[in-house]
C-alpha positions in Angstrom: -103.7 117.3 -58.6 -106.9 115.2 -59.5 -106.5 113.5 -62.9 -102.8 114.1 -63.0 -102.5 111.1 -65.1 -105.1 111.7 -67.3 -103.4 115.2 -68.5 -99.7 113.3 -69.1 -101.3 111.1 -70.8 -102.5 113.7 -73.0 -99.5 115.8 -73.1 -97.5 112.9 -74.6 -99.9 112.0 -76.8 -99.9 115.2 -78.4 -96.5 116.2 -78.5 -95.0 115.5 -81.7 -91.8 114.8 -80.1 -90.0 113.1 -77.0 -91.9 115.2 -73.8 -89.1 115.8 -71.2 -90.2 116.0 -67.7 -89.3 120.1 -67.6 -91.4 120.6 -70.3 -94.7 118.5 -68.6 -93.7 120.9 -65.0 -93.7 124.2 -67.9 -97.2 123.2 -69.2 -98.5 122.0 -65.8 -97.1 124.5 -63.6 -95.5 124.2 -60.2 -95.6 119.9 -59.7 -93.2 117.8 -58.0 -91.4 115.7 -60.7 -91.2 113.0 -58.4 -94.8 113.2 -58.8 -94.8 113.1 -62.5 -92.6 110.1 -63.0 -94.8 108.2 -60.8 -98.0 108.9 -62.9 -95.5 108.4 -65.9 -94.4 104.7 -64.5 -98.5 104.0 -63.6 -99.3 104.6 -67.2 -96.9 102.6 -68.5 -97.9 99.6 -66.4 -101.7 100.7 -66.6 -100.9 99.7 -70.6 -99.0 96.5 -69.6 -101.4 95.3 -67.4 -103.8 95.4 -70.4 -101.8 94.6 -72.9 -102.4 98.2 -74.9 -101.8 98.8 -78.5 -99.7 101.2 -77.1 -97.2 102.6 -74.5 -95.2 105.2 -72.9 -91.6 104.7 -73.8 -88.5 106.8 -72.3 -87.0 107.6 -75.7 -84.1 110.6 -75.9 -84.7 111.9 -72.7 -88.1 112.5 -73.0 -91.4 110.1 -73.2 -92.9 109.5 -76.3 -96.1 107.3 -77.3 -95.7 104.7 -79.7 -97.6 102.1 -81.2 -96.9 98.2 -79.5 -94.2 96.1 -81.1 -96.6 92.9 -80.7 -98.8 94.5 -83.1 -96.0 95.8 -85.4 -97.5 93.8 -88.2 -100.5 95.4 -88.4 -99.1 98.9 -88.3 -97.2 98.1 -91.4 -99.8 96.9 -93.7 -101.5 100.0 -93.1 -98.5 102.4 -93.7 -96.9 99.8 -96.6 -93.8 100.8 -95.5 -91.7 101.1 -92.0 -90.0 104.2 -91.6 -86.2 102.6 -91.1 -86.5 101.6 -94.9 -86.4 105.0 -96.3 -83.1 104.9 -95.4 -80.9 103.2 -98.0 -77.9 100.6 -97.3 -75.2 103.4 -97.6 -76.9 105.7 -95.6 -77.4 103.1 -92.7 -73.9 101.7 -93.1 -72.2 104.9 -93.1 -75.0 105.9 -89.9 -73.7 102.7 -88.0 -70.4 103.8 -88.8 -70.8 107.3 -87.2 -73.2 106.5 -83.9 -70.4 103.9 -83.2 -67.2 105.7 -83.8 -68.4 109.5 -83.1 -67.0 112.3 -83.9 -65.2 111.8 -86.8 -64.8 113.1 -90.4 -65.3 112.4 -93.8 -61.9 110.8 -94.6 -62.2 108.4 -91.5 -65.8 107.1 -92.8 -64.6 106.9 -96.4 -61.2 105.4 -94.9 -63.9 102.7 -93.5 -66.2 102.4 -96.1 -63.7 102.4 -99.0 -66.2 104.6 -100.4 -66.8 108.4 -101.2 -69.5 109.2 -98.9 -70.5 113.3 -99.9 -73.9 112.3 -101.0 -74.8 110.4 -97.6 -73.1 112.8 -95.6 -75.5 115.3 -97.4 -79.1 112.8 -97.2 -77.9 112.3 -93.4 -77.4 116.2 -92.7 -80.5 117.0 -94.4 -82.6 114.7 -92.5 -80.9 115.5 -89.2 -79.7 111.9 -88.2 -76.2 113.5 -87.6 -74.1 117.0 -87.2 -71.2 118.8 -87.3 -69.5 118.7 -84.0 -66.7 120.6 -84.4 -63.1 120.4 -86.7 -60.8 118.0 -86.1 -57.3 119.3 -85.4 -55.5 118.5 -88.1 -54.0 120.3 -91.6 -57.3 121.6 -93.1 -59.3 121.0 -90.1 -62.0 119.1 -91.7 -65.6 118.5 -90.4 -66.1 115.7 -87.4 -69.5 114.2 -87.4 -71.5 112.9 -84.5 -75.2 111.6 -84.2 -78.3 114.1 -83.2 -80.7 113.7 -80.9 -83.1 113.1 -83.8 -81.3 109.7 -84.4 -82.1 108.9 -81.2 -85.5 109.3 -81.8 -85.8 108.0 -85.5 -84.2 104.6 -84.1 -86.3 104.8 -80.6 -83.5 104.7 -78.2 -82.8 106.4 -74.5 -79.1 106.9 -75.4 -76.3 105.2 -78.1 -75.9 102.0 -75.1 -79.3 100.9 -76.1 -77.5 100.1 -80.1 -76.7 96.6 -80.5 -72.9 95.4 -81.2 -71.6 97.0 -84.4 -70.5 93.9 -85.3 -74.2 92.8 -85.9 -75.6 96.2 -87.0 -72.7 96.6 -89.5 -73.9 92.8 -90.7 -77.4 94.1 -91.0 -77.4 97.7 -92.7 -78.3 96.3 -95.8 -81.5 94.5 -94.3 -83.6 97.8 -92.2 -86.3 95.4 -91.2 -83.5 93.7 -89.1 -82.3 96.1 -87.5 -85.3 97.1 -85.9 -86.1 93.8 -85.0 -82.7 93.8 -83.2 -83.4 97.4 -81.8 -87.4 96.3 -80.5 -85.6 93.1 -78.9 -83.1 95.6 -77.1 -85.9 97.5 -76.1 -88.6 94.5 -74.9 -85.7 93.0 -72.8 -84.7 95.8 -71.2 -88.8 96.5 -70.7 -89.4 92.9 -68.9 -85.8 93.4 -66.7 -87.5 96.4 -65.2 -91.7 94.9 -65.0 -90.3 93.5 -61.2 -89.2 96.8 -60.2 -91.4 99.1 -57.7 -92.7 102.3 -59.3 -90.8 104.3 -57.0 -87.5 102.8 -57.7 -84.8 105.3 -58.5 -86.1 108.0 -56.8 
C-alpha cells in the first residue's frame, strides 16, 4: 500500500490512546501486520535518525506518540506542571504499593502503610489507575485491588517489568519528578539496547 507509513503515522497521532496493531488492520483494512510493524519500527528510527521532538513508543500494548524526553524541559515550562504530580504522596505510595504486590485488599495496603487508605483507594478508582479484581477468599470477602491498563499508560510503560525496584520507587513516592526520571531512564535504556537490532527482528 503506497504511503503506508504516512497513514500510521497519522492514525497514532490521532488516537487519543495506545493504537494496538488490530485496531490499525480495522481502520486500514485487510494488511499484513508484519507489514505494519515494519512501517511502525521505520518511523520510529525515521525519528531517531533525526533526532525528532517526538516518537513512536510501544506503551500498553499499543503505540502511542509522545513528546521526546531530551526536550522534557521545555514541555514543562509550557504546561507548568507534569502530569505525575497531580498525584499526591499517598496516592503514589499506596499506587506503588498495589502495581507491586497486586491483587490485594484494603487491609493488606493499610497493613503496609500503617494508614487508613479509603480516600486513596477512592481518588485511585476514580481516576482509573487501579480496579477491583475480584474478592479475596476470606470471612467478609473484601475487595482485591490490581492496576488498570490506564496506569500503564499514565506511567508510559509496555507492562509492570518496565517499573523500577520497589525499593527505590517506594523511596521516591513522595518526590513525582523522580520517579519519572527513573521511569524515562528505564525506558531510554531499554530504547538504545534495541537501536542495534534489525527492523525485522522478532518476526
Amino acid at each position: 500500500m503506497e504511503n503506508l507509513n504516512n497513514i500510521i503515522e497519522a492514525l497514532i497521532f490521532s488516537s487519543e490512546k495506545p493504537l494496538t496493531i488490530v485496531e490499525i488492520q480495522q481502520v486500514i483494512g485487510d494488511i499484513d501486520s508484519e507489514k505494519i510493524i515494519s512501517s511502525i519500527n521505520q518511523l520510529q528510527k525515521e525519528y531517531e535518525d533525526r533526532v525528532s521532538g517526538i516518537q513512536i513508543l510501544e506503551v500498553a500494548g499499543g503505540y502511542r506518540m509522545v513528546t521526546n524526553r531530551n526536550y522534557a524541559a521545555y514541555v514543562k515550562n509550557l504546561y507548568k506542571i507534569k502530569h505525575l504530580e497531580r498525584l499526591t504522596g499517598p496516592s503514589l505510595e499506596t499506587l506503588a504499593i498495589i502495581a507491586y504486590k497486586q491483587p490485594l485488599t484494603k487491609l493488606d495496603i493499610e497493613s503496609l502503610r500503617g494508614v487508613n487508605v479509603d480516600g486513596v483507594i477512592k481518588t485511585l478508582l476514580e481516576k482509573n489507575l487501579i480496579r477491583t479484581a475480584g474478592r479475596k477468599d476470606v470471612i467478609g470477602r473484601p475487595f482485591l485491588y490490581a492496576t488498570t491498563q490506564q496506569f500503564l499508560e499514565y506511567f508510559g510503560l509496555k507492562g509492570l517489568s518496565d517499573l523500577p525496584p520497589i525499593e527505590e520507587f517506594a523511596t521516591m513516592a513522595l518526590h513525582p519528578q523522580k520517579v519519572q526520571e527513573a521511569l524515562d531512564q528505564t525506558r531510554s535504556t531499554e530504547i538504545q539496547e534495541n537501536k542495534e537490532l534489525p527492523l525485522d527482528a522478532g518476526s
